[in-house]
C-alpha positions as CSV (number, residue, x, y, z in Angstrom):
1,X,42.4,24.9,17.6
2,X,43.6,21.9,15.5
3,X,44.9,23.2,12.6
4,X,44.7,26.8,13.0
5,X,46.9,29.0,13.0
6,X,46.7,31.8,15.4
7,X,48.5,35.1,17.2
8,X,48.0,35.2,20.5
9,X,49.0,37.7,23.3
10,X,49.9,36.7,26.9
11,X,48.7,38.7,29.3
12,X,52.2,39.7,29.7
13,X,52.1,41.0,26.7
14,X,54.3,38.6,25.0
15,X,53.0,37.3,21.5
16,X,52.9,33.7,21.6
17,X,54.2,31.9,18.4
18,X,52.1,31.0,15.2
19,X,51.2,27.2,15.6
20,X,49.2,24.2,13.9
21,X,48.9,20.5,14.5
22,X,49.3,18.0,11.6
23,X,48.8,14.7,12.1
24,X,49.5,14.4,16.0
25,X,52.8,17.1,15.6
26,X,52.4,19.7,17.0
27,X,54.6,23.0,14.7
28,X,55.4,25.9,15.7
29,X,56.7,28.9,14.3
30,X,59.4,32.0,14.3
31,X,57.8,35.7,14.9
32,X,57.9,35.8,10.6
33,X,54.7,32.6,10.4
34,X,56.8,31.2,8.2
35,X,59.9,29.5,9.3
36,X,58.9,26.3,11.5
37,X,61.0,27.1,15.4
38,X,60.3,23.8,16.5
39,X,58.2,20.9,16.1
40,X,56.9,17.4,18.4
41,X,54.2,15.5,19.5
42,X,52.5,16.3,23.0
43,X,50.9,14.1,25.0
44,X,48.5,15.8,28.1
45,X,50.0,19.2,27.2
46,X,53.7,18.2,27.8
47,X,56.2,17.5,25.1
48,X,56.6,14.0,24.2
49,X,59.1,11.8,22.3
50,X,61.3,13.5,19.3
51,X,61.3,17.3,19.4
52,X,63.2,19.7,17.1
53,X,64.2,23.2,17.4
54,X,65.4,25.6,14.7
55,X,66.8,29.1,13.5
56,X,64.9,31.4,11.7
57,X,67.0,30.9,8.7
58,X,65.7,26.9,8.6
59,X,68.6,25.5,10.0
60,X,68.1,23.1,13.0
61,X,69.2,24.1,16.3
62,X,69.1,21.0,18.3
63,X,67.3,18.3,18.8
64,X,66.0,15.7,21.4
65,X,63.6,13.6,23.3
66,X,61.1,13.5,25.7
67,X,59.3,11.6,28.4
68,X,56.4,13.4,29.5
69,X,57.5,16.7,29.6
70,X,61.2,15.2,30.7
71,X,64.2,16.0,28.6
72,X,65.8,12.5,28.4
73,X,68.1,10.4,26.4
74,X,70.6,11.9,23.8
75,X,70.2,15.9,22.7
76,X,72.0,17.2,20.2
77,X,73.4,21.1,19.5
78,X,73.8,22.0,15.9
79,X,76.0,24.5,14.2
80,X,74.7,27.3,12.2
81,X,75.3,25.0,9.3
82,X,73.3,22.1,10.9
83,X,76.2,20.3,11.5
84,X,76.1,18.1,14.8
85,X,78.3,20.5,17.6
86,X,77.6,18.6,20.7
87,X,76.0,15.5,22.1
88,X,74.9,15.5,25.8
89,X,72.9,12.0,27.4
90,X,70.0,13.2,29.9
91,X,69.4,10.7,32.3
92,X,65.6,10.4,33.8
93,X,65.5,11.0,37.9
């Protein structure tokens, strides 16, 4: 599916967001296709290093990174301006 972007239903019934893949990053997108809700790299179908989340308006959410599907390191919380709200550390068990 590299590259394509697609709507696909759960069997819950749940629509599962628009997404692509450009150059290793994996994007994907609010219920609107256009605005991007958060984007990464994946490694063996788990998150991997820098990830970014953010509102439908375009302004980003928060922030962070991690280890093989582990939230580690520092995460931040934006504002609805995009202005830095909080900083937490997540430590690796």
């Amino acid at each position: 599916m590299e590259n394509e972007k697609c709507d696909l239903i759960h069997p819950n019934g749940v629509k599962e967001k628009k997404l692509e893949v450009i150059d290793g990053c994996t994007i994907k997108y609010h219920a609107n296709g256009k605005t991007i809700w958060s984007k990464g790299k994946m490694m063996d179908d788990k998150p991997d290093g820098y990830w970014e989340w953010y509102r439908p308006d375009g302004t980003i959410k928060r922030s962070g990174y991690f280890d093989m599907g582990v939230p580690v390191g520092e995460w931040v919380t934006y504002d609805s301006k995009g202005n830095k709200h909080k900083t937490t550390t997540r430590d690796k068990d």
